[in-house]
Structures are given as structure tokens and as C-alpha cells.
SEMI-642610 format. One record per residue: residue in one letter; x, y, z of N, C-alpha, C in turn. Coordinates in steps of 0.1 Angstrom, whole numbers, plus 5000, padded with zeros to 4 digits. Example, Ala and Ser with C-alpha at 12.3 -4.5 7.8 and 13.67 -1.06 7.14 Angstrom:
BEGIN
a513249435078512349555078513249675078
s512849785071513749895071512950005079
***
This chain:
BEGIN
x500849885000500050005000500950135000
x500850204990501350354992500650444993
x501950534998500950685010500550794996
x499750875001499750994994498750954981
x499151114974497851084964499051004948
x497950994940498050884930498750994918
x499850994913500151074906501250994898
x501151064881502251014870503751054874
x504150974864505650984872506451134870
x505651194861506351344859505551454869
x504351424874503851484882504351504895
x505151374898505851354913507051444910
x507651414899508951504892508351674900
x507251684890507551854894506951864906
x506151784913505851814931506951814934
x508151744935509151724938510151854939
x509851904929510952074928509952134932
x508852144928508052254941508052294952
x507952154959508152134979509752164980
x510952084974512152164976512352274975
x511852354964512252494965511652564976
x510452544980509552594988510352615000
x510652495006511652445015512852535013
x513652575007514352645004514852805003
x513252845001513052954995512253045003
x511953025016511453075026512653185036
x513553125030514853245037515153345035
x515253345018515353475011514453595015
x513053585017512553705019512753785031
x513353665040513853725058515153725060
x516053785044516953855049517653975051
x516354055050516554135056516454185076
x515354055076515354105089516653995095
x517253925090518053855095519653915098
x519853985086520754075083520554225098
x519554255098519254385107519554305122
x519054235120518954135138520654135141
x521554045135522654035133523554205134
x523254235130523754415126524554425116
x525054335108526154335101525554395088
x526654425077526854505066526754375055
x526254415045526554335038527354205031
x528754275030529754155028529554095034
x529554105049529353975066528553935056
x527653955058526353855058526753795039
x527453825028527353775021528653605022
x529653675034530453565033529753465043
x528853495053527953385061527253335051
x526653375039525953285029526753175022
x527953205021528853115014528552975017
x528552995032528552825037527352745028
x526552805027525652715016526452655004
x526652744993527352724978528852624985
x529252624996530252554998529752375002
x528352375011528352265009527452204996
x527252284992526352244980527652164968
x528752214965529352184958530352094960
x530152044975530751944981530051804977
x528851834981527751744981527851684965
x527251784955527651764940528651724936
x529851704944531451634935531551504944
x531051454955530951364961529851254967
x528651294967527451234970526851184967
x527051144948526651084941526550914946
x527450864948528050744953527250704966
x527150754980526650724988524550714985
x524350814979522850834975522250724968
x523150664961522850564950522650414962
x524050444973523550364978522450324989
x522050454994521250505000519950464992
x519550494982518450474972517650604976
x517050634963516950754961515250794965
x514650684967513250734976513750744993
x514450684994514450735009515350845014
x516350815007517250995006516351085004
x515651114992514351234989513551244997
x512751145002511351155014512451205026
x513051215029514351225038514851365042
x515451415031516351515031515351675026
x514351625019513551765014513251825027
x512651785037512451815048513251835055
x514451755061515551815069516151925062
x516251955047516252105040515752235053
x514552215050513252295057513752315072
x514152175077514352185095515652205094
x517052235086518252325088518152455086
x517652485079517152645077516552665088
x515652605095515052685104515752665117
x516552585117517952595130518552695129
x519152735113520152805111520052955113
x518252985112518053155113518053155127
x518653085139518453145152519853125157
x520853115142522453155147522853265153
x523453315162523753445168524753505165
x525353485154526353545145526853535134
x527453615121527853545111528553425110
x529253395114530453295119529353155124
x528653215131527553055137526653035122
x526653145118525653125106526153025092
x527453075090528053015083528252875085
x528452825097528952675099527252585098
x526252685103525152635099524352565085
x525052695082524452665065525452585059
x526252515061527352445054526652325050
x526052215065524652095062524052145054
x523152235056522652255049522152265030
x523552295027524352315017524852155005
x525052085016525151945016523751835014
x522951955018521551845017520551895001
x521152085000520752064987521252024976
x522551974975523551954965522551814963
x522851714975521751544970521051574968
x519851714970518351704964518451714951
x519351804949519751894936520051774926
x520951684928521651574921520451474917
x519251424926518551324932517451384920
x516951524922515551524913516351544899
x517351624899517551674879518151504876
x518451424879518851254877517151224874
x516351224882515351174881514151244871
x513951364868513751444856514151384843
x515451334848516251284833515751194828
x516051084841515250944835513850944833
x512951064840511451024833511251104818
x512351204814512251214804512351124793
x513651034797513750904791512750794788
x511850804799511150714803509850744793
x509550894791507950914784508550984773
x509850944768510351004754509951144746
x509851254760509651384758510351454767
x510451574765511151664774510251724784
x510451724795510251804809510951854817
x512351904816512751954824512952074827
x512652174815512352314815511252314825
x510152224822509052224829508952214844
x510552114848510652054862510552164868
x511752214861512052354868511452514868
x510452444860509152634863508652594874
x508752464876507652444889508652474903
x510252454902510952514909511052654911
x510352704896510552874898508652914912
x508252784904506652814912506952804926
x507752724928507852724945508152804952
x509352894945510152954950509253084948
x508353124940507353214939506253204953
x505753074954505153064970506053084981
x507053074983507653054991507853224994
x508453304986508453454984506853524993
x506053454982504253504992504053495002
x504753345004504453295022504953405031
x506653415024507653485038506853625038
x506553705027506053815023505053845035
x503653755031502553775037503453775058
x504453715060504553645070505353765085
x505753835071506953935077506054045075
x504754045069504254185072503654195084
x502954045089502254035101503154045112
x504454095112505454045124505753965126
x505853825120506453705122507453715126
x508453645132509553625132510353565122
x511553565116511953485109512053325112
x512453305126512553205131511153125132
x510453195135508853105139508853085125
x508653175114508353155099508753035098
x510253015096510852905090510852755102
x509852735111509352675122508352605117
x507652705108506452685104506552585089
x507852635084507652595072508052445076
x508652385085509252235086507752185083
x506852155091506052055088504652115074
x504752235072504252225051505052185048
x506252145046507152065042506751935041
x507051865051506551735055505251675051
x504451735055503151675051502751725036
x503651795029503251815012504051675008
x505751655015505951545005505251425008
x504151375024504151265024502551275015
x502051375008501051395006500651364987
x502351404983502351414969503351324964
x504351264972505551214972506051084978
x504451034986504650944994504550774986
x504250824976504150694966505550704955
x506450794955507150814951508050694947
x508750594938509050524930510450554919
x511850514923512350644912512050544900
x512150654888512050604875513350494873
x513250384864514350314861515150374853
x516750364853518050424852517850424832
x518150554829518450594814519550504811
x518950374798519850294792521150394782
x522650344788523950464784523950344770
x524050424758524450384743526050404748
x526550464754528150484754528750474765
x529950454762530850464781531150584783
x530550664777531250784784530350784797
x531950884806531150894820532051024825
x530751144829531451264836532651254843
x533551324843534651294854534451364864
x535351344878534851454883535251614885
x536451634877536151794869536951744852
x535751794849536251814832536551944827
x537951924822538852044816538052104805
x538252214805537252314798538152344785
x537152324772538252384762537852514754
x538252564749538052714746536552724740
x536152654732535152684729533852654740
x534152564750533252554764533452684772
x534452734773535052874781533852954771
x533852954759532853054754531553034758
x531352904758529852924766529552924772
x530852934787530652964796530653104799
x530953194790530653374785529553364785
x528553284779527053334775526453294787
x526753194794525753174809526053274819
x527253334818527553394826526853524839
x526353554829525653664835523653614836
x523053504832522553464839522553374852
x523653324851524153254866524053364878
x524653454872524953594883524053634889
x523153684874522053734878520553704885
x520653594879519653494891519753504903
x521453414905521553404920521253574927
x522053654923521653814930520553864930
x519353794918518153854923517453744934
x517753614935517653564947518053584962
x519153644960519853634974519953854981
x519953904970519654034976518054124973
x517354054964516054124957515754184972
x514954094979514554194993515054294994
x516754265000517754365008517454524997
x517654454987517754604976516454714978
x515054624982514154744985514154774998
x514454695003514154705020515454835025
x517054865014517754945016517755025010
x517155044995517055154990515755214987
x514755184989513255274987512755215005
x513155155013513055155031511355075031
x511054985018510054895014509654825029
x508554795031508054715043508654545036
x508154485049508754345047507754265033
x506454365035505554255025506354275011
x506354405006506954444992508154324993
x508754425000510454295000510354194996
x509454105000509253935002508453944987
x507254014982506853984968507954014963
x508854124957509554124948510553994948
x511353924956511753784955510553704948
x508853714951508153574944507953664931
x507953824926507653844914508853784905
x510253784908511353744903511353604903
x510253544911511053354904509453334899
x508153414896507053374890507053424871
x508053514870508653584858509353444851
x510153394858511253314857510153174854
x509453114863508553064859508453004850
x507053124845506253154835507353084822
x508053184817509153234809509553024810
x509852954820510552824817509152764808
x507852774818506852654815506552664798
x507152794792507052794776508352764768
x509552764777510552764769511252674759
x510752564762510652474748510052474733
x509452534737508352604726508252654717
x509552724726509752884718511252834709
x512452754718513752694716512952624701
x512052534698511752484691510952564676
x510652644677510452694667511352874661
x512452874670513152974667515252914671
x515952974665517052974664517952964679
x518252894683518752894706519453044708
x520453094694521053214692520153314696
x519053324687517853414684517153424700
x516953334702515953294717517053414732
x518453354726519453374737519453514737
x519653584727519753754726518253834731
x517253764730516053824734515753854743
x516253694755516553674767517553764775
x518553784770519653874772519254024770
x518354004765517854194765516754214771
x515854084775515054154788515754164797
x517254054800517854094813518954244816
x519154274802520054424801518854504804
x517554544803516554604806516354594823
x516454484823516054434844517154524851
x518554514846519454554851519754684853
x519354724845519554884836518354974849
x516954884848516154934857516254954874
x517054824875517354794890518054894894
x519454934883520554994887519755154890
x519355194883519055344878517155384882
x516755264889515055304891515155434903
x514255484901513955604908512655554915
x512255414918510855404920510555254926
x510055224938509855054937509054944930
x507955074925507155004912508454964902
x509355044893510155004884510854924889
x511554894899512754824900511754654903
x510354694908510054534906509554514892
x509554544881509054534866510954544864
x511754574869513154524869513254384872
x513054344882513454224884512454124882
x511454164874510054034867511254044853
x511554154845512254134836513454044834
x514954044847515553934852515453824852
x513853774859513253664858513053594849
x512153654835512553604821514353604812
x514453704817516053684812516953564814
x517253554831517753464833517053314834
x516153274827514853134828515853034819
x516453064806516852954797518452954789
x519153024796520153024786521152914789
x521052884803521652764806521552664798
x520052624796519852494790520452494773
x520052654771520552664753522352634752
x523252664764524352624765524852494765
x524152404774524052314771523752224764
x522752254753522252194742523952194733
x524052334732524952354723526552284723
x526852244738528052204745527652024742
x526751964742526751854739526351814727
x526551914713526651884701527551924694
x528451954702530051944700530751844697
x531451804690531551694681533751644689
x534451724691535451744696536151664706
x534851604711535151494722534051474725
x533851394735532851304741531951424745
x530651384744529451524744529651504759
x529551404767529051434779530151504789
x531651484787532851574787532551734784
x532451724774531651904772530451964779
x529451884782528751894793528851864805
x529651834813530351844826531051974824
x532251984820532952114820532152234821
x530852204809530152384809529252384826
x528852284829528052264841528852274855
x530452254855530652284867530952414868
x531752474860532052624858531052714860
x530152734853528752794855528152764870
x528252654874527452624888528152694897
x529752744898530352784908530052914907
x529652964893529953124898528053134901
x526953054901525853094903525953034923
x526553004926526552974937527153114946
x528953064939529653184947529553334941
x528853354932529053494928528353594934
x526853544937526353624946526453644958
x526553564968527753624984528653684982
x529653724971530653764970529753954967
x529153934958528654084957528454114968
x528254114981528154154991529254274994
x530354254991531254294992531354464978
x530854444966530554534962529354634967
x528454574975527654614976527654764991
x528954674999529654715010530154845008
x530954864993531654974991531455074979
x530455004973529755094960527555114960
x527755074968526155024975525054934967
x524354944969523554794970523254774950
x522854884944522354954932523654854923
x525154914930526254834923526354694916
x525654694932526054464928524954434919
x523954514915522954464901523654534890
x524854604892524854694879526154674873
x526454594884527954474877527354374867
x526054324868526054264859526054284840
x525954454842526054474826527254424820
x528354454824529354384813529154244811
x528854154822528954034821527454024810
x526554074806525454094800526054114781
x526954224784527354274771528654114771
x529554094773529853984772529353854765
x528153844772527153724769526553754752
x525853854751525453914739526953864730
x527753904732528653874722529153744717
x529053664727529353524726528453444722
x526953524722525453434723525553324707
x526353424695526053294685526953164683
x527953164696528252994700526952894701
x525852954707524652844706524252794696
x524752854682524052764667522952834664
x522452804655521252794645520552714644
x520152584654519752554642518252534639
x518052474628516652474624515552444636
x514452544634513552504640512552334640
x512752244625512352114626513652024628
x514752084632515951974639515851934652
x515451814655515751744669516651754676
x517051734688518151704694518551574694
x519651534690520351424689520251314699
x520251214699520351094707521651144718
x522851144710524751174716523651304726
x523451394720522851484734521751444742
x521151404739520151394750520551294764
x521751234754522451134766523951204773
x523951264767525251334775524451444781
x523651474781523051584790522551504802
x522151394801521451314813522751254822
x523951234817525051204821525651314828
x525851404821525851554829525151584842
x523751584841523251584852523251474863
x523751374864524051314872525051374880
x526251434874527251504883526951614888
x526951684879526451844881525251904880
x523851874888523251924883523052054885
x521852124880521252324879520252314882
x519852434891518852504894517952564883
x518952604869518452674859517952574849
x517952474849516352414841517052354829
x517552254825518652214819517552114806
x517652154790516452104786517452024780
***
């Protein structure tokens, strides 16, 4: 007999990135009051966030192996939740330094979730011989859009941060044993080849170029994740509710913009798609940097949202139809590079933020924007009735087994 309600195997998929992000994503909007409680300045608090992206990328270069043997329904029913119940240990650290060592587990538990659902996306893609995983991951953007509401609604009533994220342990819990409790992983994607990710693959010049074009959506995501609040709550002195929407307008933009992105990849040029995308996010930027207003600077960051939704995955497409070497080698290399600076790049702006003010660390992203624009026709051309290749759709699933993304990998 299994628990919970009766759902297809892609349906569990995207419950699955829902409740994690959710789980996840309840922090962001309280940190501002987290940051005020603490008293610290920026950079502090951006190098206390590190501890996350540090165990995250621990977890991803080594975790693979134990999880497998662990098996992956009871690691998942497992760990989404202890997600939910380290965050909410970790907001009643009493200093940067306690903060940081907090969030390190923590860090560790998203890296397995992270590995555990884009693995399992893969293989049900395999499995119903269509693509979902742009899809997986709108519903990651959806979560992280509730999760924004929640803290929003939560921090205007005076919540605490700590009760908040108290609260969110058991919606946690009883959503996965509710949607997830029958959960089943899909059987393992049959490999046509031996290729097998290493665990870092050397980047060759033309992966370095595509690692130009993600660049500045890695950035910019993670920064409208990790400072959107701080930016209104410091520069227009926004109440907690605004603060906390602008984080769920920036991942329901992002969303939206994934649940179509196949759609669009398919009947237009990944080049064509990538420059479009790159100019709603030179717009988001441009707005954030220079708004005079908190109406515009959130129509700044809904713009971000679409910007940063798909360029990853068009990188990726492109990196595993590279002919030069083993596709799935070229997709490792563009996936670990890219993942470190979407991790570490945004705690580090902290530190611009510190000495050029908050406006700065969104307005660093233009070069990295004009960069990307230049590099964007490494993605190809190609025809809107050209499929993606067998060599890729398996080296991207191989890929994701090591390294997976947050950013929706098609």
C-alpha cells in the first residue's frame, strides 16, 4: 500500500521541485530581517551565505555514490524536509560565523536533492520520450514564487523569521508525504556509450565561450535571489511585505518564461531565443540599477526573471553537440563552471555592495550581460524542425547526474 495521492511519474517530478524549492526558499525574503537582527553590513552576511554554495558543491562532487546507495526514495522522502528543518535551525544562529557553519549541512542536503530530482527528471524524460525538464523546473520557479508569498504575507504580520521558517518544517512534511509518498524512482536511462562525467572536466576554449553566455544569467539569478529583498528594504526602506513579493515576482517571471521555453527553443533559432532573453535581462538591470521607483525596480526584476529562465539549458544543448570529444565531457565542464559562479557569485557581491552600495551589485551585471550578447552565436542555429540528437540527450542526462542546475537544463 502506498501513501499519498496517485500521481504520473512526471507529476511526482514537478511536486518534487515545488516542495524543495518551497523548502528552500522561505529564507530569502527574511533576509532582511536577518541581516538587521545580526547588525552586520553586507559582505558579513554575504560571506555567512557562502556556507551554503560550499556545501552544495561538496555534496555535488561527492554524494553521488553514497545516495545511490542509500536509494533515492528514501534519501528524497528524507532530506526535502531536513532541508526545511536546517534552515530553520540556522535562522536562530547568533552570529555570522555561527551562521555560516550552519548553513554548510545545509548546503550538503541541497547539493543530494539537487543531484537526486535533475537524475530523476532525466530518466522520466527517458522514460515518456519527451522533454520535461524546463518544465521541472518552472515548477521550481513556482515554488520558490510561493515561498516568496508565504515569507511576504508572513513578515508583514510580524512573524519572526525563526517562527516563519518553524512553520515551514512541517508544510514541508506533510506536502511530501502527501504528493511524494508513493514516490517510486523511474528506472535508470539505458547509456548507448561509456562515456562517464569525470569529476572535473577540463574546459576547452570553445566550452569557456559558453561559459561567456551563461555567465551573466548564473549571476544574475543568483543576485536576484539572494539580495531582491535587501535592495528594496535598503534602498526605497520597502516594508517586509513588498520585499518578500519582489523575491516571488522574480521567480514567477522566471517561471512563467521556463513552462513555455521549449516551445519557443523549438520553433526559433537557441541564438535568436538567447539574445531576446539577454535583452530582457539588460533591461531588468538597467532598471534595477537606475530605478527612481519600487514599482520599476519590481518590473526590473519580473524582467531578470525572464531573462535569466533558459540560457543555461540553450548552453547546454549547444555544449553537447560538439562533436570534439565526448558530448558528455563537454557537458560536465560547461556545468561545473557555470554552477560555481551561480553559487559563489552572489555572496561575494556582498562585498560590492559594501563599498559601492546595493544598486552596484545589480549593475555589475552589465558587462557580464554585454559579454554574453557577444558570445550568444556559439549556441547555433539550428533549424526550428531539427531534433536534438540521441549523443545529446544522453550526454546531458550523464551531465546531470554530476552536476546538476537549478536553471532548468532542457
Amino acid at each position: 500500500m502506498t501513501l499519498g495521492l496517485s500521481l504520473s511519474p512526471q507529476h511526482r517530478v514537478y511536486a518534487g521541485f515545488a516542495i524543495y524549492s518551497f523548502a528552500m526558499g522561505n529564507i530569502f525574503p527574511r533576509l532582511p530581517d536577518i541581516k538587521h537582527a545580526m547588525g552586520v553590513e553586507d559582505g558579513t552576511l554575504g560571506l555567512s551565505l557562502i556556507g551554503t554554495p560550499i556545501g552544495t558543491l561538496t555534496a555535488l562532487t561527492l554524494a553521488t555514490p553514497l545516495l545511490e546507495r542509500v536509494g533515492f526514495r528514501r534519501a528524497l522522502l528524507a532530506l526535502i524536509p531536513l532541508v526545511a528543518l536546517a534552515y530553520a535551525i540556522a535562522v536562530h544562529a547568533p552570529g555570522p560565523l555561527a551562521l555560516f557553519l550552519m548553513l554548510f549541512p545545509v548546503g550538503l542536503m541541497i547539493g543530494s536533492v539537487e543531484i537526486m530530482l535533475n537524475v530523476e527528471a532525466d530518466r522520466t524524460e527517458f522514460l515518456l520520450k519527451r522533454r520535461i525538464m524546463n518544465r521541472a523546473h518552472s515548477f521550481w520557479s513556482m515554488g520558490f514564487f510561493g515561498a516568496g508569498l508565504f515569507g511576504a504575507a508572513l513578515g508583514h504580520l510580524g512573524v519572526s523569521p525563526q517562527l516563519h521558517l518553524a512553520v515551514v518544517v512541517p508544510m514541508v512534511a506533510i506536502s511530501m508525504a502527501l504528493f511524494l509518498g508513493g514516490y517510486q524512482p523511474a528506472p535508470a536511462r539505458f547509456a548507448s556509450t561509456g562515456d562517464k562525467a569525470p569529476t572535473f572536466a577540463r574546459p576547452t576554449l570553445p566550452i569557456l565561450v559558453l561559459v561567456a553566455v551563461t555567465l551573466s544569467a548564473m549571476l544574475m539569478e543568483g543576485a536576484s535571489i539572494d539580495w531582491s529583498a535587501i535592495y528594496m528594504r535598503t534602498v526605497f526602506e520597502a516594508g517586509p511585505f513588498v520585499a518578500g513579493f519582489t523575491v516571488a515576482l522574480f521567480a514567477f517571471s522566471q517561471a512563467t518564461t521556463r513552462f513555455f521555453a521549449d516551445s519557443f527553443v523549438d520553433r526559433h533559432s537557441p541564438s535568436g531565443v538567447a539574445r531576446v532573453l539577454l535583452a530582457c535581462m539588460a533591461a531588468g538591470v538597467l532598471m534595477v540599477f537606475l530605478s527612481p521607483s519600487p514599482l520599476l525596480s519590481m518590473l526590473g526584476f519580473a524582467l531578470l526573471g525572464i531573462g535569466t529562465s533558459a540560457l543555461f539549458p540553450l548552453a547546454i544543448s549547444a555544449a553537447a553537440q560538439r562533436t570534439d570529444r565526448p558530448a558528455a565531457i563537454n557537458v560536465a565542464a560547461l556545468s561545473q563552471i557555470s554552477f560555481v559562479a551561480f553559487l559563489l557569485g552572489p555572496p561575494l557581491l556582498g562585498f560590492v555592495s559594501d563599498h559601492w552600495g546595493i544598486r552596484s551589485a545589480f549593475g555589475i551585471g552589465i558587462p557580464f550581460i554585454a559579454l554574453s550578447l557577444l558570445t550568444a552565436g556559439a549556441l547555433g542555429r539550428r533549424a526550428p524542425s531539427e531534433k536534438p540528437t540521441s549523443t545529446s540527450n544522453e550526454a546531458s542526462g550523464l551531465a546531470r547526474r554530476k552536476i546538476p542546475a537549478r536553471t532548468g537544463e532542457a
